[in-house]
C-alpha positions as CSV (number, residue, x, y, z in Angstrom):
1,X,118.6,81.5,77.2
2,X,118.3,85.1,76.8
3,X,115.6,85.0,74.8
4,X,113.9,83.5,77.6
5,X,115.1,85.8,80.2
6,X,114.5,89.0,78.0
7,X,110.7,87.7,78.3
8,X,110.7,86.9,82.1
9,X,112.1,90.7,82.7
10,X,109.0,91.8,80.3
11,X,107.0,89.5,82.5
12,X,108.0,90.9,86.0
13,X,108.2,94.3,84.8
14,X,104.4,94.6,83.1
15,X,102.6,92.5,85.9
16,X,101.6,94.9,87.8
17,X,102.0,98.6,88.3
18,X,104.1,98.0,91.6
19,X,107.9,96.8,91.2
20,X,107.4,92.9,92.2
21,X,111.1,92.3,92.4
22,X,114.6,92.8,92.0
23,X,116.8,90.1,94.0
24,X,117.5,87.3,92.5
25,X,115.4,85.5,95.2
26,X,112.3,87.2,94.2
27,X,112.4,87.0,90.6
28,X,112.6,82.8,91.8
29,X,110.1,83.2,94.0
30,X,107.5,85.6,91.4
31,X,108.5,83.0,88.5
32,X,107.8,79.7,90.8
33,X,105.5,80.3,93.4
34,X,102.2,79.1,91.5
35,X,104.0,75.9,90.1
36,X,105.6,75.3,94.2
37,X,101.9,76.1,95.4
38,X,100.4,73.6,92.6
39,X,102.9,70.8,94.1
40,X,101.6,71.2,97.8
41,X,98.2,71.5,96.6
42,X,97.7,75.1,97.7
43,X,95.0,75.8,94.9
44,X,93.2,78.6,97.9
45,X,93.5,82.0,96.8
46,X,94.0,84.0,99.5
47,X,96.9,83.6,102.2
48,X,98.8,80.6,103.2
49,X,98.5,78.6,105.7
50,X,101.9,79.0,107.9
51,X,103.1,75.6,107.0
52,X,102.7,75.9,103.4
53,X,104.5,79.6,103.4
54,X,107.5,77.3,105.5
55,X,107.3,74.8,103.0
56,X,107.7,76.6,99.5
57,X,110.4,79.4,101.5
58,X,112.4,76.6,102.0
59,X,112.2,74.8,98.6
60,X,112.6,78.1,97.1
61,X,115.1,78.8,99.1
62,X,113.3,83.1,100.5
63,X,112.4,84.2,103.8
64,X,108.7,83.5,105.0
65,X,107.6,87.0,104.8
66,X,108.3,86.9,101.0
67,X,106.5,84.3,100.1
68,X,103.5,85.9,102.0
69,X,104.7,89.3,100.4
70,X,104.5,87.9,96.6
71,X,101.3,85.6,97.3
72,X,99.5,88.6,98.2
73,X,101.4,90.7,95.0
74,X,99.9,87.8,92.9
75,X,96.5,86.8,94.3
76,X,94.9,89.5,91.8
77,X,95.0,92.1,89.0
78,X,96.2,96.1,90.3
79,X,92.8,97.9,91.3
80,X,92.4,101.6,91.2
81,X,92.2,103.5,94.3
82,X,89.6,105.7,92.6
83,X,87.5,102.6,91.2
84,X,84.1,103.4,92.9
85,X,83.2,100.1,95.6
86,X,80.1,99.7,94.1
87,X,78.4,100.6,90.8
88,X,75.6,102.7,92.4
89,X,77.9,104.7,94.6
90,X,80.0,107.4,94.7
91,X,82.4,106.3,97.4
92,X,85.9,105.3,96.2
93,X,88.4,102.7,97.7
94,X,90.8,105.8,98.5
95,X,87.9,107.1,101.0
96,X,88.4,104.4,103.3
97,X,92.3,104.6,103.6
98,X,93.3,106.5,106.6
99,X,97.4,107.5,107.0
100,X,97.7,106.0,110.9
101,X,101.4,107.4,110.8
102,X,100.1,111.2,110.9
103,X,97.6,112.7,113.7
104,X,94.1,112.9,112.6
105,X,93.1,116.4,110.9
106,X,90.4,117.1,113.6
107,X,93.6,116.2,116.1
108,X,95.6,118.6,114.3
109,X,93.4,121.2,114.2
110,X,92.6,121.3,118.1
111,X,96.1,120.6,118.9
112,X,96.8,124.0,117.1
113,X,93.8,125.6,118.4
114,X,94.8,124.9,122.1
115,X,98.4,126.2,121.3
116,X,97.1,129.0,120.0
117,X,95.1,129.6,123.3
118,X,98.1,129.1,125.3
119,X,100.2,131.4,123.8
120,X,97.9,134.1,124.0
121,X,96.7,133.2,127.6
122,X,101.2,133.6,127.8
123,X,101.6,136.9,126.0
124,X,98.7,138.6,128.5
125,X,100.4,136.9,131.5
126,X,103.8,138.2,130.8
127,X,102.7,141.5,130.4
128,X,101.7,141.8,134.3
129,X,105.2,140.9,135.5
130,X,107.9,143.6,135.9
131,X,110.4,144.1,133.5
132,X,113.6,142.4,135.5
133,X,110.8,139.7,136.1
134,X,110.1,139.2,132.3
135,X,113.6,139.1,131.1
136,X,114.9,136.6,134.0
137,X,111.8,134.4,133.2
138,X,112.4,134.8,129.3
139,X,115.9,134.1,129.8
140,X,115.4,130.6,132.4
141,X,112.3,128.8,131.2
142,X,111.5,130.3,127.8
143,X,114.6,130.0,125.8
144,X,116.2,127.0,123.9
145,X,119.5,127.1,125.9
146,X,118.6,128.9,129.4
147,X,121.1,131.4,130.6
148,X,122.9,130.5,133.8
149,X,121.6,131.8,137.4
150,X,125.6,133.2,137.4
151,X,125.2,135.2,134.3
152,X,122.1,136.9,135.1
153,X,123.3,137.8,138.9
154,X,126.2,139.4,136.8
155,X,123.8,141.2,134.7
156,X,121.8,142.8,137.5
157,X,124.6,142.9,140.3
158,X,122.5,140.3,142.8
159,X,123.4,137.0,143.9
160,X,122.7,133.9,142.2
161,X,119.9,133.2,145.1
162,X,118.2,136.6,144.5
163,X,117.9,135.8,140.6
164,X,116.3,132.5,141.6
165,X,113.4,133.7,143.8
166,X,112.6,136.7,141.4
167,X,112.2,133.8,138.8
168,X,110.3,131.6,140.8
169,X,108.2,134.3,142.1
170,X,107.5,135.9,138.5
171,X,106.4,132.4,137.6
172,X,104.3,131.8,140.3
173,X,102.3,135.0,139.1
174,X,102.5,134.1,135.5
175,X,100.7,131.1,136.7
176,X,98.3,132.9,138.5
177,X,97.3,135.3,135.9
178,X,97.1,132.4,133.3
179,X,94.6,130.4,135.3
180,X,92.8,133.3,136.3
181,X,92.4,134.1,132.5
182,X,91.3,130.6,131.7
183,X,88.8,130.7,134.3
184,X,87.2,134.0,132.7
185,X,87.3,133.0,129.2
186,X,85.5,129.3,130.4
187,X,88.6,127.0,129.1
188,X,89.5,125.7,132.2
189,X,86.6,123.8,134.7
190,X,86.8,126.1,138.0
């Protein structure tokens, strides 16, 4: 007996270069899926039909998805992501695999383009407004945690009110002078 389960932990562990399994459920399922498919006359490579994936989970006693999981583990050899598709060419598998989890690099690179646009559109703005207009706007819209309408009227000895149109007129302007900058430099349609 442990001969023989020595050689089955040689078996799962040199059939490939990707870790088939660990459960006790999948070592099963990788040491009796061919002689369950076999039994149901499943001799297709390729996927399983639904019904024979429901028939040999059940008999095995594994969920569905891991019968479709190892069938597909099994189907064929490992294959090199820089084997060339064809013997003529020099395009490898790993040219066609695209990451869909990240943003594109041509995405990324006018994403940060645009930002970088912005912020200096921002910077130019800023420096037409007054200093008391600057440092109420900095310290309301441009900061992580925004400093209280109360705190500021403390600061500069005005009312809450006062502190609240100076901001909204200062970004008004800062509006203003960011579209009008746009417009001249052509990044914004008139």
């Amino acid at each position: 007996w442990w001969i023989r389960a020595s050689i089955q932990e040689y078996i799962l562990r040199s059939w490939s270069l990707v870790k088939m399994g660990t459960t006790a459920a999948q070592k099963k399922l990788f040491f009796n899926l061919r002689k369950a498919k076999s039994q149901i006359s499943a001799f297709q490579e390729g996927d399983l039909h639904p019904d024979q994936v429901t028939q040999i989970a059940t008999k095995l006693g594994v969920l569905d998805s891991e019968v479709i999981s190892m069938n597909r583990r099994l189907s064929g050899p490992d294959a090199s992501l820089n084997a060339p598709l064809r013997v003529d060419g020099e395009s490898e598998w790993q040219d066609w695999l695209e990451d869909e989890t990240s943003v594109s690099q041509e995405t990324y690179v006018a994403e940060n383009q645009e930002r970088t646009q912005r912020m200096g559109l921002l910077e130019s703005a800023m420096t037409e407004l007054t200093d008391r207009e600057r440092h109420i706007l900095t310290e309301r819209r441009l900061k992580d945690s925004p400093t209280t309408l109360e705190e500021l009227a403390a600061e500069y000895g005005v009312s809450r009110e006062r502190v609240r149109q100076i901001e909204v007129r200062a970004f008004e302007k800062l509006q203003k002078s960011m579209q009008a900058a746009a417009i001249e430099k052509n990044l914004v349609n008139a």
